[in-house]
ZADO-1210 file (C-alpha; in nm, 4 decimals, padded with zeros to 6 digits):
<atoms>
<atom x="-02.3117" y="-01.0778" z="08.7854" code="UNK" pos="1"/>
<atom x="-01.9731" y="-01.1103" z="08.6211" code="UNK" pos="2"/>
<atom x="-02.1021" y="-00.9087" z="08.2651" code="UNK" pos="3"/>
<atom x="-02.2733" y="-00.6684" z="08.5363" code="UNK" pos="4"/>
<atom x="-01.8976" y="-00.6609" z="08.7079" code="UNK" pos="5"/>
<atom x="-01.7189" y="-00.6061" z="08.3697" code="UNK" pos="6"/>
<atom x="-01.9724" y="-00.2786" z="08.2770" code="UNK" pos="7"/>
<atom x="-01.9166" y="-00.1338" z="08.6086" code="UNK" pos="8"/>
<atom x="-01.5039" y="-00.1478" z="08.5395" code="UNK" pos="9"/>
<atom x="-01.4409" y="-00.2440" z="08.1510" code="UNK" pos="10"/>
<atom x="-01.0882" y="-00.3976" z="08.0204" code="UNK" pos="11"/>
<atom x="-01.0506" y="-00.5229" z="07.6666" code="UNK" pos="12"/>
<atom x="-00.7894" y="-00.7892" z="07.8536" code="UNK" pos="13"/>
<atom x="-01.0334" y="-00.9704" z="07.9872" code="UNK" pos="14"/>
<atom x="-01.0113" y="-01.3433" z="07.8673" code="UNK" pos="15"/>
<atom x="-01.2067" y="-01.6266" z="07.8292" code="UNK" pos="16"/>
<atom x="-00.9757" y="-01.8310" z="08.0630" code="UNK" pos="17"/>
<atom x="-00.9806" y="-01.5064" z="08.3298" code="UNK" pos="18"/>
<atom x="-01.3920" y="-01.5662" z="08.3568" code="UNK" pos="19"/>
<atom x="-01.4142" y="-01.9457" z="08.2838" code="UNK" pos="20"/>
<atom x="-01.1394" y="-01.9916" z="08.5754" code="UNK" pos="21"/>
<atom x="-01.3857" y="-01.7164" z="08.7816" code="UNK" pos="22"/>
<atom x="-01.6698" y="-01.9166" z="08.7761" code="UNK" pos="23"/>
<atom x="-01.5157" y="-02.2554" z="08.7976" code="UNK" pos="24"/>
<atom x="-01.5795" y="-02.3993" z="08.4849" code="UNK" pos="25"/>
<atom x="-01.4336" y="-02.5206" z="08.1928" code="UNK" pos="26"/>
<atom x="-01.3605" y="-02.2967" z="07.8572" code="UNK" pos="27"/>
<atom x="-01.5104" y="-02.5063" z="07.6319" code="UNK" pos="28"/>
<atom x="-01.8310" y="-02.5268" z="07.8660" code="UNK" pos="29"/>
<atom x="-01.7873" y="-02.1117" z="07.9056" code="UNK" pos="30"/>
<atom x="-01.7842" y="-02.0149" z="07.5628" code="UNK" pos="31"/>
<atom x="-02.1313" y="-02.2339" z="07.5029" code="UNK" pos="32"/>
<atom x="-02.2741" y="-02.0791" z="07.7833" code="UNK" pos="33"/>
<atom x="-02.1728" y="-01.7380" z="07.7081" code="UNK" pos="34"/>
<atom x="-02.2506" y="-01.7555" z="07.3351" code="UNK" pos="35"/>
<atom x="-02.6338" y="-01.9405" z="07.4241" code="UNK" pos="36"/>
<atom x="-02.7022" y="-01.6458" z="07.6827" code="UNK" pos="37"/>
<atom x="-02.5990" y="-01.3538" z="07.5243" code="UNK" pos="38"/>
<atom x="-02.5941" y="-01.4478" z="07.1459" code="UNK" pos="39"/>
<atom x="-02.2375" y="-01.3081" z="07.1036" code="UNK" pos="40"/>
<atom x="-01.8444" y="-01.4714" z="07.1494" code="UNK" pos="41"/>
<atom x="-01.7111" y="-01.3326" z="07.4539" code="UNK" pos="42"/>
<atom x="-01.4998" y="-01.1060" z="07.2332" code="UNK" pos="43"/>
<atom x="-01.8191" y="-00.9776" z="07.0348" code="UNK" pos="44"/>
<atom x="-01.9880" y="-00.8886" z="07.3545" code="UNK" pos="45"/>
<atom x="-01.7204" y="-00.7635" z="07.5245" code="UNK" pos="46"/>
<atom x="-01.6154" y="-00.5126" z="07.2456" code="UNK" pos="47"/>
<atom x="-01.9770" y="-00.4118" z="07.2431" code="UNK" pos="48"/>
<atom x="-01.9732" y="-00.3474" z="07.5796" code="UNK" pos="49"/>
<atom x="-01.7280" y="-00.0650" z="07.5702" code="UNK" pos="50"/>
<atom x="-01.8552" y="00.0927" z="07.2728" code="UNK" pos="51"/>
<atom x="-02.2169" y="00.1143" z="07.4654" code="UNK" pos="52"/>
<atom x="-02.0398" y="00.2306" z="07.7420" code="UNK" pos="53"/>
<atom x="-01.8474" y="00.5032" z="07.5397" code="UNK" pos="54"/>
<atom x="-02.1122" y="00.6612" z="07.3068" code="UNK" pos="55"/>
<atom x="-02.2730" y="00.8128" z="07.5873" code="UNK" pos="56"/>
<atom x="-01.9407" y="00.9718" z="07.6953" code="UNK" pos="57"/>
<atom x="-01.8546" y="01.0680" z="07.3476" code="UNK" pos="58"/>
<atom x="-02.1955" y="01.2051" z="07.3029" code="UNK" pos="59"/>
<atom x="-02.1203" y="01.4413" z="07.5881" code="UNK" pos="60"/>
<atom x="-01.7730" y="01.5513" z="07.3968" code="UNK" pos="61"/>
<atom x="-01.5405" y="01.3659" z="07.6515" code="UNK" pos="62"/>
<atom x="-01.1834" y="01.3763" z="07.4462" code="UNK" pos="63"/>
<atom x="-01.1096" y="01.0202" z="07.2780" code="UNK" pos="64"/>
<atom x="-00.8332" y="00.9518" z="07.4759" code="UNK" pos="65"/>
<atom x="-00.9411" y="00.9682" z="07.8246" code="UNK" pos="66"/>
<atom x="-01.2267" y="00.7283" z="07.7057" code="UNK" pos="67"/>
<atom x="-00.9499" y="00.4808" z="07.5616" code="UNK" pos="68"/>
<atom x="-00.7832" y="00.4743" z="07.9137" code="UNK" pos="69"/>
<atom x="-01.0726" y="00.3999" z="08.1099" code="UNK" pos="70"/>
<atom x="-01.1764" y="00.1060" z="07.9106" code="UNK" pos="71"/>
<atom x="-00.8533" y="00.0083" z="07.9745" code="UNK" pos="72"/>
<atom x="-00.7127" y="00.0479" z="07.6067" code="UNK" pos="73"/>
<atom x="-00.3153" y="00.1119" z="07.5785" code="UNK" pos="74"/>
<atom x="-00.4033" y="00.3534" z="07.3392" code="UNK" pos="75"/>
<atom x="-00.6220" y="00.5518" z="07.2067" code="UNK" pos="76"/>
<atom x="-00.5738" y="00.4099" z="06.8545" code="UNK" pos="77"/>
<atom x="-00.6000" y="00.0537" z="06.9900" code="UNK" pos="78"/>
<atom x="-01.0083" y="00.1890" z="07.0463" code="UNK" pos="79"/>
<atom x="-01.0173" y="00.3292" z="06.7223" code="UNK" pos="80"/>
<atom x="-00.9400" y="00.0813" z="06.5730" code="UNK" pos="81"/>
<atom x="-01.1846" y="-00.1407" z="06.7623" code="UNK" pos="82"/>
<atom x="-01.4606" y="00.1509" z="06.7082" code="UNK" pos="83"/>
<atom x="-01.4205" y="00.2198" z="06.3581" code="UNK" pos="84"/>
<atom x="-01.4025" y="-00.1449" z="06.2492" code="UNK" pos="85"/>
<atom x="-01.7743" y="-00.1715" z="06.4455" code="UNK" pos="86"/>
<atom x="-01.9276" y="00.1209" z="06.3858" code="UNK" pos="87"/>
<atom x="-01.7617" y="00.2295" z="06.0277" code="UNK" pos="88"/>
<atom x="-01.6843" y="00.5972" z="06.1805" code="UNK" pos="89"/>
<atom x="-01.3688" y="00.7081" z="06.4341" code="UNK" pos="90"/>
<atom x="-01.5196" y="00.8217" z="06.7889" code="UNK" pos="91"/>
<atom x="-01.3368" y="01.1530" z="06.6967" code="UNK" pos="92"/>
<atom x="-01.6722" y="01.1790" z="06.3935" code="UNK" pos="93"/>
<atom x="-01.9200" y="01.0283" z="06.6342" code="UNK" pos="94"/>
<atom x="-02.2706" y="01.1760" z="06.6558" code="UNK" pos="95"/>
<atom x="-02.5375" y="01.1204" z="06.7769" code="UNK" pos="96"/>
<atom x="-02.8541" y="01.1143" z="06.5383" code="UNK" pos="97"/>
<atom x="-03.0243" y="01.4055" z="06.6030" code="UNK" pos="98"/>
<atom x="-03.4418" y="01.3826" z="06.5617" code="UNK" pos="99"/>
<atom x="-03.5757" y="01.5176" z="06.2265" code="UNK" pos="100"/>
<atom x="-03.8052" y="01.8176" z="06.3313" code="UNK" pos="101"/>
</atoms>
């Protein structure tokens, strides 16, 4: 419910201590948890989760920076960063792969 919670309104602030201190447990006990359910550290998944939640939106040609601000970036070089050290490519470039006909 909380990941569900965090991909219906996305912030790159979100901490460790913010969801352990959610749910009521301990950090240490939280980041096993999180890391045995999903696969991923907290900060993995949770960059992940806004660049799933932006490709669409890119796809679609929505400008960079509104994208930034609604994941809750302070800029939109603070995502580009984050983007282009994931996916190798700015958002600016991004492109879907179009099938081979």
């Amino acid at each position: 419910a909380k990941c569900q919670a965090f991909l219906d309104r996305p912030t790159p602030h979100d901490t460790i201590d913010q969801w352990s201190a959610d749910l009521g447990i301990g950090r240490r006990a939280f980041t096993r948890a999180f890391r045995r359910e999903t696969g991923l550290s907290f900060g993995a998944w949770r960059q992940q989760a806004c660049i799933l939640i932006a490709l669409p939106r890119l796809a679609e040609g929505e400008p960079v920076t509104s994208i930034a601000f609604d994941l809750g970036y302070d800029s939109a070089a603070a995502f580009t960063t984050m983007f282009k050290r994931i996916l190798g490519v700015p958002p600016s470039r991004y492109r879907p792969a179009t099938p081979e006909q």
